[in-house]
C-alpha positions as CSV (number, residue, x, y, z in Angstrom):
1,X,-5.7,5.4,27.4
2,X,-3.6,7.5,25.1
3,X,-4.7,9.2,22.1
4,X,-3.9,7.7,19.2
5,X,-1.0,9.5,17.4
6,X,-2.4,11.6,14.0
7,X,-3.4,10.6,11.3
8,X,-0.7,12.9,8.7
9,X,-2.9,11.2,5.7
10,X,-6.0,13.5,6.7
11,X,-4.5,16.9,5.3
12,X,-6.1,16.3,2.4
13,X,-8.9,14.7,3.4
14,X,-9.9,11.4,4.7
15,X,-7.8,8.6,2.9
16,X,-9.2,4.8,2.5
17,X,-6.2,2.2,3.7
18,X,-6.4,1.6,-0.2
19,X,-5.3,5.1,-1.1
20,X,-2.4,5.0,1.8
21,X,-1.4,2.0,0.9
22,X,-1.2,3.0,-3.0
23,X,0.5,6.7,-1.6
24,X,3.0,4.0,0.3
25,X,3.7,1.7,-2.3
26,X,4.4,4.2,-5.0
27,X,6.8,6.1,-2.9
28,X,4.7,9.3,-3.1
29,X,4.0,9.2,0.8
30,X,6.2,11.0,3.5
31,X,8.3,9.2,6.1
32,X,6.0,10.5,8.7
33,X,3.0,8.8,6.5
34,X,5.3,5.7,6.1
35,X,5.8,5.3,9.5
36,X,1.9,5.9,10.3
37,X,0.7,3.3,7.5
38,X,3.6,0.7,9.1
39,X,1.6,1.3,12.8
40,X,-1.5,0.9,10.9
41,X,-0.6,-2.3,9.3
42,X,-0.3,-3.7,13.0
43,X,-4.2,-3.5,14.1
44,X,-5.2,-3.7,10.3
45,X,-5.0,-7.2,9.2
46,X,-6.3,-6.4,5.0
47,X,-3.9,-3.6,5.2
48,X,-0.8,-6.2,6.0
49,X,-2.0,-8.3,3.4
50,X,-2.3,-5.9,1.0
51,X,0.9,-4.6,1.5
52,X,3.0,-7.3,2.0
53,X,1.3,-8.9,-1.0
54,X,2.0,-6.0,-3.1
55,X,5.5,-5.2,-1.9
56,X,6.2,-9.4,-3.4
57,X,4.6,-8.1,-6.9
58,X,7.0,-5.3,-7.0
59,X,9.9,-7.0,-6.1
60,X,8.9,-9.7,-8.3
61,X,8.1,-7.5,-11.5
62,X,11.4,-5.2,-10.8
63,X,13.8,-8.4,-10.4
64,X,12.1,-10.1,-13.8
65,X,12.0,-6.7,-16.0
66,X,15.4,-5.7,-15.6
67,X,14.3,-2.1,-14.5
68,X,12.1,-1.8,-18.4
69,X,9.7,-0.5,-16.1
70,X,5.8,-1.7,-16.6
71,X,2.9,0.2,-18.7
72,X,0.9,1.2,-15.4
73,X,-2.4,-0.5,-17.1
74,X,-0.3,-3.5,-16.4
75,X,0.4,-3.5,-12.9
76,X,-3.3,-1.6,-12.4
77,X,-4.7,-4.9,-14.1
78,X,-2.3,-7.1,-11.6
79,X,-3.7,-5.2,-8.5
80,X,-6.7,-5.1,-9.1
81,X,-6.5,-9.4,-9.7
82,X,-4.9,-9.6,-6.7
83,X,-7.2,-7.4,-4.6
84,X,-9.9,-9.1,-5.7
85,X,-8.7,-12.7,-4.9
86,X,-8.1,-11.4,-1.3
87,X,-10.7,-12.0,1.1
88,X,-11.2,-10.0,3.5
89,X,-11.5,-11.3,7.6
């Protein structure tokens, strides 16, 4: 079996899929962790979810402000909604 490739979150420590996924989302995370977090999202079904449900609130909120840009309590009160509607498998 081959090892699995690594992990390029760990250099600063172990990272929840929470804290990739924010590191993704808020375009603070490297190609190399982009494309780590996009394998990831393959054998990590709340991690898709997440994600994809996430990436449709950005779009959303970008297409309906006209670029204003959000207060970041906002869209931290939004996620934290959402993440607590989603059940986990």
């Amino acid at each position: 079996m081959n090892d699995p490739a690594p992990n390029p979150f760990t250099n600063s420590g172990k990272l929840s899929c929470l804290e990739m996924l924010q590191l993704v989302l808020d375009g603070q995370a490297t190609s190399e962790q982009i494309a780590y977090f996009k394998k990831h999202m393959e054998v990590c079904m709340p991690c898709y979810k997440s994600y994809s449900v996430d990436m449709m609130i950005k779009d959303m909120l970008q297409r309906k402000c006209c670029g204003s840009g959000i207060a970041p309590e906002t869209l931290d009160s939004i996620r934290q909604k959402i993440s607590a509607s989603i059940k986990p498998l």
